[in-house]
C-alpha positions in Angstrom: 19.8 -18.8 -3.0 16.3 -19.5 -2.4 13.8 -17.9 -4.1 10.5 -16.4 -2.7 7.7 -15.5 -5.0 4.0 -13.6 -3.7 1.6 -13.8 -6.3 -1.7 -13.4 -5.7 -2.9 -17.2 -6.6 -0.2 -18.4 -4.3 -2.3 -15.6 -1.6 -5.8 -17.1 -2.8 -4.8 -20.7 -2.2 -3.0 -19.5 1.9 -6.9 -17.6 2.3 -8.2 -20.6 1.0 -6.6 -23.5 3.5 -7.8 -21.0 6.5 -10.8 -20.7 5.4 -10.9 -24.5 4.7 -10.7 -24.8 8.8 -14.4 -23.8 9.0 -13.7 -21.0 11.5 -15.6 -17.5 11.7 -12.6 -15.8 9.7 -13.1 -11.9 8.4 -10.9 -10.9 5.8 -9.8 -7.3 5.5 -8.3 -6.8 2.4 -5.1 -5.1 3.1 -2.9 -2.8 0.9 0.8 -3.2 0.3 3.5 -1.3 -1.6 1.8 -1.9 -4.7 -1.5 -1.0 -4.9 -2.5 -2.6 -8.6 -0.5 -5.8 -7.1 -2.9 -5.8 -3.9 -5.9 -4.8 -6.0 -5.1 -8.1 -8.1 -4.2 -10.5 -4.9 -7.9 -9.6 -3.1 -9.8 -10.0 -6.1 -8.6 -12.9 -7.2 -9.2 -14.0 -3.4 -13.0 -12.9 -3.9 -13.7 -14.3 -6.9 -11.5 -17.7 -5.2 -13.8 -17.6 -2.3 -17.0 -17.2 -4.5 -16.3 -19.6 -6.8 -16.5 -17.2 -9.9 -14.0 -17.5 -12.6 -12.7 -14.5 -13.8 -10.6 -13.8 -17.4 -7.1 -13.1 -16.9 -7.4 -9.6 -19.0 -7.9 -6.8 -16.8 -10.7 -4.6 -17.8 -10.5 -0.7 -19.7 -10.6 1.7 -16.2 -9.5 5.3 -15.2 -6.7 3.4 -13.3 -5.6 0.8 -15.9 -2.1 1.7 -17.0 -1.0 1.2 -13.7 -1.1 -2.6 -14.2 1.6 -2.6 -16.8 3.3 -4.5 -18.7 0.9 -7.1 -18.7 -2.5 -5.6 -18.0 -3.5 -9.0 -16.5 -4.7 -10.2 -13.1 -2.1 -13.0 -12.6 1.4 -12.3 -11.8 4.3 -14.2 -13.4 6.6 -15.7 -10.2 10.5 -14.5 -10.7 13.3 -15.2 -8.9 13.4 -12.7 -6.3 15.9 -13.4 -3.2 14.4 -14.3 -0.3 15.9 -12.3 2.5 13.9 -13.5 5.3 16.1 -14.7 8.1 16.0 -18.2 9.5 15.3 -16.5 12.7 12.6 -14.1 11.8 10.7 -17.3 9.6 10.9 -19.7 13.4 9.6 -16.0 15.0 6.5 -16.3 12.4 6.1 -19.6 12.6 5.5 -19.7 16.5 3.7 -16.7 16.6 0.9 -18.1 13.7 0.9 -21.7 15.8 0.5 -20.3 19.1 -2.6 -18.0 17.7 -4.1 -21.1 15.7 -3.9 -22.8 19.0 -5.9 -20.0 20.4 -8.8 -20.3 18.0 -8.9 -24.2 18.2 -10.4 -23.8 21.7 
């Protein structure tokens, strides 16, 4: 079984190759089942973009014991089953090369 792990470096570096095209690109950092989780993956994309280096310790805050059990801004990949169909990855596939096709004009 193949594995598929979302962590937000893997995010920053996806972000990074777009923005690497030198198009207009507007990012609007989106949410996601886990809010701590999406918190981590857009500011690590920020501070990516930016070129800041940030410690991997998550700062004291009102919210800050929901980023237990390790209180830190990277997320250790695991071995989650990937159960995206063959089908539904050729659907996405197209679907981003036909729109990158549409901003190459």
């Amino acid at each position: 079984t193949l594995a598929f792990n979302y962590t937000p470096a893997g995010m920053s570096r996806v972000v990074g190759k777009v923005v690497g095209y030198g198009k207009p690109t507007l990012l609007l950092g989106g949410g996601g089942y886990n809010h701590p989780n999406a918190a981590r993956t857009w500011t690590l994309i920020t501070a990516d973009l930016l070129k800041i280096e940030l410690l991997n310790d998550i700062p004291d805050h009102p919210y800050f014991t929901e980023y237990s059990p390790g209180f830190e801004l990277e997320i250790k990949p695991s071995n989650k089953r990937d159960e995206n169909s063959p089908q539904h990855i050729k659907t996405v596939v197209e679907t981003v090369c036909k729109n990158l096709k549409l901003i190459s004009k």
